[in-house]
N, C-alpha and C positions, 0 to 999 in steps of 0.2 A: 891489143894494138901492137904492131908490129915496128921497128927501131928505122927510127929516118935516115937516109945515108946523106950525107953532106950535100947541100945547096938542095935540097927537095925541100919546096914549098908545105910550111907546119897546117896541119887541119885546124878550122876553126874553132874555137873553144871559149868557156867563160869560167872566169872565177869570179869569190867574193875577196874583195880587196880588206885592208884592216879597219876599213870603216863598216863592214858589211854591204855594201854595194854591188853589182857584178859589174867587170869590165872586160869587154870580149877584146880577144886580138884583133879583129877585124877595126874596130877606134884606132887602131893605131898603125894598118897597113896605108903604106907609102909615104908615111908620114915622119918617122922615127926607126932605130934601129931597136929592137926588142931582145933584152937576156932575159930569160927565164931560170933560176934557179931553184933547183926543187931537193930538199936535204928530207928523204923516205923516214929516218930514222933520229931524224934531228930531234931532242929535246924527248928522247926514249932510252932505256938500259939497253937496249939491240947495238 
C-alpha cells in the first residue's frame, strides 16, 4: 500500500475493536471525524 498524501480520501477497511468485533470506517463516514493511531512496534523490544 502506497502513503496517502494529505486530504486524499482513506481506503475502506475493518478492524477488530477491543471487544473482538469488527468496525469498518465506512460506520463512521460523514458522520464524525476519525484518528486512527497505529504504534507498529508498541509494546515490543524493537
Amino acid at each position: 500500500m502506497k502513503l496517502l498524501q494529505p486530504g486524499t480520501e482513506a481506503p475502506q477497511f475493518s478492524l477488530p475493536n477491543q471487544h473482538g468485533s469488527q468496525v469498518s470506517l465506512a460506520e463512521f463516514q460523514g458522520s464524525q471525524p476519525v484518528v486512527l493511531i497505529y504504534y507498529p512496534k508498541d509494546a515490543t523490544g524493537g
